[in-house]
N, C-alpha and C positions, 0 to 999 in steps of 0.2 A: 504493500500500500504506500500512497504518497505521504509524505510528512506533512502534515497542516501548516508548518510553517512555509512548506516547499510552494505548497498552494497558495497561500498568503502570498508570498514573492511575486507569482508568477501571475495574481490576478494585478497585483500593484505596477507590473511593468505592462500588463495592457494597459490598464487604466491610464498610466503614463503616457503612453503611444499614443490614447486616444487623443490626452490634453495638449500635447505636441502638435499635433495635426489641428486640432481647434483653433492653438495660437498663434500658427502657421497663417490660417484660413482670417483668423482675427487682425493681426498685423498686417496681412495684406491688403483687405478690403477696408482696411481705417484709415490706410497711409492714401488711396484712391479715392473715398469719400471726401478725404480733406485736401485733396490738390482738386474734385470736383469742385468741391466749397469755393475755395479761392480762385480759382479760374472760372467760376459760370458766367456767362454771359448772357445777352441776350441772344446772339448768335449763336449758342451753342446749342440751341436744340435743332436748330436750320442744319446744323454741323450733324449733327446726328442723323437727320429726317435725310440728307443727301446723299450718305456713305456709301458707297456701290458694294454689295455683300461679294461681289464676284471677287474684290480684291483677298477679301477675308476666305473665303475659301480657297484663294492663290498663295495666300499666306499659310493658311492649315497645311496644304500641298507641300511647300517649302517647309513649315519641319516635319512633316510625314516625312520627307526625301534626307533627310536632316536626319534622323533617328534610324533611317533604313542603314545610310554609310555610316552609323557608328557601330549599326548592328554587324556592317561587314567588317567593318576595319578589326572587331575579337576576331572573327572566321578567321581574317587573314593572318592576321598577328598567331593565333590560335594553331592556325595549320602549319606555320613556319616551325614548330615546336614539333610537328608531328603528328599533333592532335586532330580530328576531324570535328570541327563541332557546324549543325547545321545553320542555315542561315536565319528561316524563321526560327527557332528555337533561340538563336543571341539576339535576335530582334524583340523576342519576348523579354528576356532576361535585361533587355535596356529598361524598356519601359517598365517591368515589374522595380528595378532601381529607380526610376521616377518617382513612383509613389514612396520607395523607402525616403529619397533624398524629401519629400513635403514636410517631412518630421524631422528632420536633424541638420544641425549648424552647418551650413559649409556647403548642403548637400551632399555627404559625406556619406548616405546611410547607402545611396546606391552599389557603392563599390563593394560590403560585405555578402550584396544580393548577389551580385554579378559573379565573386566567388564562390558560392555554393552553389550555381547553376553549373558553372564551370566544371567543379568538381563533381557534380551530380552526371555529367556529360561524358566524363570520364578522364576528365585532367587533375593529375594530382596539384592537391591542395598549395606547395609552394609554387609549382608552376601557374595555378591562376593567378595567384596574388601576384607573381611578378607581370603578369598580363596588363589586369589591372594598374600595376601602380607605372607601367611604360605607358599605359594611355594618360594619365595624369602628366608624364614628362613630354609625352607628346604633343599635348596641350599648351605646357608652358610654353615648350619651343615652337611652334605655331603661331601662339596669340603673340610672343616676344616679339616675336621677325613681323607679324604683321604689325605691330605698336610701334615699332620701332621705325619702319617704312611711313607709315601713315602721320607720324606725329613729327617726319620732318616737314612733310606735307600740308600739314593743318600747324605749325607752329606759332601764328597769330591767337588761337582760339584760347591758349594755354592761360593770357594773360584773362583772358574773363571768368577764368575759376574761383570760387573762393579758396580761403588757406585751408580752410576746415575739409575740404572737397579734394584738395592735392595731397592733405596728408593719411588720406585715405587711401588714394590711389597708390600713392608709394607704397603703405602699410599693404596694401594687395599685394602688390609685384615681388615686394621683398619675399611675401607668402610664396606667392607663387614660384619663385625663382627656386626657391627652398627644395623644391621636390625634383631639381633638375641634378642635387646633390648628393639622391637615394642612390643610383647606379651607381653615381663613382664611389661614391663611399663602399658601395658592398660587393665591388670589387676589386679595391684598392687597401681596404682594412678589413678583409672576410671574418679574422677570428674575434676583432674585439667586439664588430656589430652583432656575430651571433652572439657574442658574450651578454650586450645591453638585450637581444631580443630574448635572451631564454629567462633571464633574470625580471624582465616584464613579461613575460607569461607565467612564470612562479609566482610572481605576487601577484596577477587577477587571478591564475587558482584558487590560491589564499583565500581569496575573495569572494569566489566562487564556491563557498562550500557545500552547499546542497546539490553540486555537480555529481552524477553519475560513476562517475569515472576519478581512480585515485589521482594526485596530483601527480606521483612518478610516471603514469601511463601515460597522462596530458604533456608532461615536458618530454617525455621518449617520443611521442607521436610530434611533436613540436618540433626536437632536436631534427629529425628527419627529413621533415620540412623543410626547414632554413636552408640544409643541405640541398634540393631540390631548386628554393629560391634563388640561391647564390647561384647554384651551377644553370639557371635557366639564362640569367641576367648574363653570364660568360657564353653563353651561345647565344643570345640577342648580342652579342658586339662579335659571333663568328658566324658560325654557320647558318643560323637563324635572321642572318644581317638581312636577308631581304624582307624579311618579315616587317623588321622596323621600317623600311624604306618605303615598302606600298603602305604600309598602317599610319609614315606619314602623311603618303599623300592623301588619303580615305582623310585623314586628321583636317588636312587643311580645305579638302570640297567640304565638309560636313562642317565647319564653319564659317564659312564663304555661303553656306545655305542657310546655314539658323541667323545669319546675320541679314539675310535679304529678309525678312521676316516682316520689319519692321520698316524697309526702306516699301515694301508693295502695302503696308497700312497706311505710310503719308500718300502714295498715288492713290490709296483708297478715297482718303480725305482730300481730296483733291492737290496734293501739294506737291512740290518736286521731292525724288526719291532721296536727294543727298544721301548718295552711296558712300559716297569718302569718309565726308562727315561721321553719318550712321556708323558705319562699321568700326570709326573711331571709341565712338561713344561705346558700345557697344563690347570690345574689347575692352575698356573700361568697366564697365556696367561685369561682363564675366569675370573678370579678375575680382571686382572689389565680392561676388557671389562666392568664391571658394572662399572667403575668412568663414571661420563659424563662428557667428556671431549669433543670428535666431535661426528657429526652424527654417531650413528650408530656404533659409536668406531673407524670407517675406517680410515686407517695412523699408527694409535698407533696401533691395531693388529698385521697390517702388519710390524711395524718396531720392535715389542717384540718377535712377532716369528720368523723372520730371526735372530734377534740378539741370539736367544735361540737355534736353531735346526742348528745355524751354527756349534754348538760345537760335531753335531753329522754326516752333512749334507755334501758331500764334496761343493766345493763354485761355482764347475761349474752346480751342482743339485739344490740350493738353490732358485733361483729363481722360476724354473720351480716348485719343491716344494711349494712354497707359495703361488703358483697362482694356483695349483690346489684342494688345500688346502681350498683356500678362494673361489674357484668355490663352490664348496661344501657346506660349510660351510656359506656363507655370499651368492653367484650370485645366489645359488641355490634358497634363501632364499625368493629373487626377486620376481624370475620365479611362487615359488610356491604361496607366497602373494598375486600378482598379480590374480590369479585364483581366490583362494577362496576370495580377497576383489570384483571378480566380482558376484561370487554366494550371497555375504550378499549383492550389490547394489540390483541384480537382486530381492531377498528375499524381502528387504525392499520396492524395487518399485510395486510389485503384493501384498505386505500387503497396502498399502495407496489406491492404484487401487479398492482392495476388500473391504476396510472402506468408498471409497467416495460411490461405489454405492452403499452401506448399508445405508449410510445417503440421497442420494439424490432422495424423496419421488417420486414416479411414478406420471406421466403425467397422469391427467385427460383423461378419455376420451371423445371425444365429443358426445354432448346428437345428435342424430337425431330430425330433423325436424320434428313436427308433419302436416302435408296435411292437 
């Protein structure tokens, strides 16, 4: 039987998830209400009543297509390893990470989903994670090179930031840059980083007391891993090198698409796309989304990007902008998480169904009486 306490826990970390996801949904739509407030106009319902929907479902298209090449960019990355993993199946396992990221800082929750898919697929456990954590370095060096291009380009716009706004953006990059220092470090100091990671998995053991499984088994199974980890990361820089190279470039269409997003909702509003621009802002606006700061990022998005796209936006479209923006980008994200986290319950429920009656030996039959 389970430990009442163990149940206790385990009702308190739903209930947790759920209040996550409430305050997610709460700081997003309060920071939108209040840039409604301040931006209404009299023109803004004219702004509204004109929107051409064809844009907005051009937009939906663009991160459909957006989500499709992250889904490839695992395949690719994934098969470079050896692995076969399918293509709808890591297109599930993206968006089922959508819904985890609504709930946790940084967006951060996606990546633990992504690894258990992985592993569920049939790639061992340190090999996903190193998957995962090259699409994050992937990221940096993507959005770096395009920030870096774009911002000698737009170098007038800098000075109409406030300070409070720029030191934000630094505070992102330095973030961000941060994860471009995972590879080299773990393959350039192998034995001291397994040293710090098995000593932080000893202590959430610790931690973890109502776990299953003794804590020597968890760090034997751990120690294995790393091993795994390290030696996956030394074949993404040999033999696996093409892997990273198409998973770059899958990296940089797949945000060259989530960044149109938002240049086809100003031609929706009738306005010019300011591509350059947008994409500016935008690679800002993602950067400053990975700090964990709230769930889900929800509040700070919404208050970077009005403060950004006001400088292009008139004030009575701003709102209406950012909410359809964040439909997209963020409600959409919801709708489609929800889906596929119901195809992996559904998945997991008929694998357990097909394991018990595998284990549960047939019923004798009865002997007949002999007369």
């Amino acid at each position: 039987m389970t430990h009442p306490d163990v149940v206790r826990k385990e009702n308190d970390v739903k209930i947790s998830s759920r209040g996550l996801f409430a305050i997610s949904l709460i700081f997003s739509l309060s920071v939108i209400f209040i840039v409604f407030g301040a931006t209404f106009t009299e023109e803004t319902i004219q702004y509204i009543l004109s929107f051409n929907l064809i844009f907005l479902i051009l937009a939906i298209g663009f991160r459909i297509l957006a989500l499709a090449l992250w889904g490839l960019r695992i395949v690719l990355m994934s098969r470079s390893l050896g692995y076969h993993v399918g293509f709808f199946y890591s297109l599930n396992m993206v968006l089922a990470g959508l819904l985890a990221g609504t709930i946790t800082p940084g967006q951060a929750g996606g990546e633990p989903v992504r690894v258990h898919e992985l592993y569920r697929t049939g790639v061992k456990v340190g090999d996903a994670t190193a998957v995962v954590i090259m699409e994050r370095v992937l990221d940096g060096i993507v959005l770096t090179g395009m920030g870096v291009i774009i911002m000698f380009m737009t170098r007038e716009i800098w000075s109409t930031f406030s300070t409070s706004l720029i030191i934000l953006i630094i505070a992102a990059w330095v973030f961000l840059l941060s994860f471009l220092f995972i590879p080299f470090l773990a393959m350039r100091y192998p034995v001291p980083m397994k040293c710090l990671i098995l000593r932080l998995v000893s202590w959430i053991t610790e931690k973890l007391s109502h776990t299953r499984l003794s804590s020597s088994k968890i760090c034997a199974c751990a120690d294995t891993e790393i091993d795994n980890f390290f030696t996956c990361f030394s074949r993404f820089a040999g033999p696996a090198r093409w892997g990273l190279l198409i998973g770059g470039s899958a990296t940089a269409f797949f945000w060259v698409t989530e960044f149109m997003v938002a240049s086809v909702i100003l031609m929706g509003l009738g306005l010019d796309p300011y591509i350059i621009l947008s994409f500016f802002f935008q690679i800002l606006i993602a950067i400053i989304m990975m700090i964990p700061t709230t769930p889900g990022s929800s509040g700070i998005t919404e208050l970077s990007t009005s403060s950004l796209y006001a400088l292009i936006v008139p004030a009575g479209m701003l709102g209406i902008f950012v909410l359809l923006w964040r439909f997209v980008t963020f409600y959409l994200n919801i709708i489609l998480g929800v889906i596929a986290g119901m195809c992996i319950v559904h998945r997991e429920i008929s694998c357990r169904t097909e394991d018990s009656k595998e284990i549960t030996p047939d019923k004798p039959q009865p002997k007949e009486e002999k007369r």
